[in-house]
Phi, psi and omega in degrees: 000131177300150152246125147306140160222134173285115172281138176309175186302176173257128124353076150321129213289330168292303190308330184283304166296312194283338162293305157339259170356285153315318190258013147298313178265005149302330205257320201258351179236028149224106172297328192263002155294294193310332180280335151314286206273023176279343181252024142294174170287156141337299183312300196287298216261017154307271184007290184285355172297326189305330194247340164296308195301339177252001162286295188314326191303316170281334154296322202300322164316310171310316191282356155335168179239056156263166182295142152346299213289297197308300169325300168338290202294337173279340183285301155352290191299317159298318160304348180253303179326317200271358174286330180321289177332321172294310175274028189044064201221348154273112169322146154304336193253007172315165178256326167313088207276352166296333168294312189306323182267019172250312169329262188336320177297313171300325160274350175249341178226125156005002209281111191302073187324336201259008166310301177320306203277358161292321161308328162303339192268336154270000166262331180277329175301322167322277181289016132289332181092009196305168179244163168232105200313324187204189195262309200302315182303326154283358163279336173311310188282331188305302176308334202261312191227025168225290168321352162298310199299322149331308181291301183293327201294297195336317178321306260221290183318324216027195192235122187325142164285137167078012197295154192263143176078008186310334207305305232254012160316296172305344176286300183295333180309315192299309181288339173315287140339322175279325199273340142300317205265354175247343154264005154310278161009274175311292167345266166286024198291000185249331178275297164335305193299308184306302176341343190064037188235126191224114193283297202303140191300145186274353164281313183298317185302319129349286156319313168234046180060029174253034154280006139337309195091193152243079188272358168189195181270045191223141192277159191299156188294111189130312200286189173232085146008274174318298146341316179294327222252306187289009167277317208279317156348302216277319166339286177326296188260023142318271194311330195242032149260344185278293198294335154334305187318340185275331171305323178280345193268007155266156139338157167299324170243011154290309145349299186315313193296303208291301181329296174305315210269337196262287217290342185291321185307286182324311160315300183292329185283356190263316240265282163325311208285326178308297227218065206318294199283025163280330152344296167276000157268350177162158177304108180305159183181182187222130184292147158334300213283327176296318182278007181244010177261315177319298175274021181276314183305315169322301187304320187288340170111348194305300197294329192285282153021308197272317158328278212292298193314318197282317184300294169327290233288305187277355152293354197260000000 
């Protein structure tokens, strides 16, 4: 007997531009994303372009040199944008093409829409200046702009049917999401300090004597840098052994993605523990090449592979 497989609706040609788009601005302003959702279906990976571009739309705002006040009103404005989207009230004929494809990305996937407005709600922590006292305060914002974003992916991956611990995705999705976003941190504590923005928490800074800040390239005098950086490290790879736990419970190449993109990080977070105080002299980063081997390993199934084992290992 043949089996049929039903091809999806067809793609209208605006929804088609406005996917167009999104991943035109996926490809030029996030290379360690992009590299990721390049080992999606067609389908998966418009869909996350849609939601990197009004994700990006909303940084883009924080980080703007625009007054506090003005910022508020454009995340607000936005936040109104995303109720239309919510409420099916954006046309194919919109002028707006982040919208038009994130409306579409929504009718075709599961996607839990209020993840977006918690990053407004962490991108406005921003344009307040708040600070963080402690790790639990910063996990409040870490969940708010990285662990949403985890959560909205998850919309887009689903979960293998019948996968054992499928309940608890969104949880891991979530711890991912933190464990990026905390070497993003780490990553950026010097361009963040020009910026007048300081993330780490003041107890820890406090702790080992960075409550100075980082205003150049030498950590402040007295303090243990190194110490600092190799706590938040551990911190990191905590967070990215919980959330890793979410990999066995996709496809194959939804896996492959979540793999490519936590490995390029879990790299930078290896990068950073060599060599702390490189953070302050420039931006870290990883070549193309590292980074296309990083989505060969994905693609192959290795990291999940190591997961499902280490997973066995504690049931016995």
């Amino acid at each position: 007997m043949i089996r049929t497989v039903e091809s999806p609706p067809p793609v209208s040609a605006p929804v088609l531009a406005a996917y167009g788009y999104c991943e035109t601005v996926t490809g030029q302003q996030a290379r360690n994303f992009a590299y990721g959702i390049r080992l999606l279906p067609t389908a998966k990976r418009r869909a996350m372009s849609a939601l990197y571009a009004f994700s990006r739309r909303v940084d883009d705002i924080g980080d703007g040199a625009l007054d506090g006040e003005i910022k508020s009103a454009r995340l607000e404005d936005t936040r109104a944008l995303l109720t239309r989207v919510r409420a099916g009230e954006v046309e194919e004929d919109d002028t707006d093409p982040v919208a038009v494809a994130l409306a579409h990305a929504a009718k075709a996937f599961p996607i839990p829409l209020g993840g977006l407005d918690e990053l407004i709600d962490g991108v406005l922590m921003d344009v307040r200046g708040e600070t963080y006292e402690t790790w639990d305060d910063l996990k409040t914002y870490c969940r708010c702009v990285a662990g949403a974003i985890g959560r909205l992916s998850l919309g887009v991956f689903g979960t293998e049917p019948g996968a054992r611990g499928g309940d608890r995705a969104p949880e891991y999705a979530d711890t991912l999401g933190l464990a990026l976003q905390l070497t993003n941190i780490l990553r950026d504590v010097r361009e963040d300090a020009a910026g007048g923005r300081t993330y780490l928490p003041a107890d820890d800074l406090a702790k080992f004597g960075c409550s100075a800040g980082f205003d150049g390239p030498q950590p402040p005098e007295g303090s243990d840098f190194a110490g600092l950086v190799h706590f938040e490290v551990r911190r990191a790879r905590a967070l990215f052994a919980e959330g890793y736990r979410l990999l066995p419970l996709l496809d194959r190449r939804s896996g492959a993605c979540v793999a490519a993109m936590a490995g390029i990080y879990r790299r930078l977070l290896d990068r950073i523990e060599r060599d702390p105080e490189a953070v302050l002299r420039g931006r870290v980063s990883l070549p193309g090449r590292e980074k296309a081997y990083v989505a060969v390993r994905g693609l192959s199934g290795l990291d999940t592979r190591h997961v499902s084992r280490l997973a066995g290992r504690r049931q016995l």
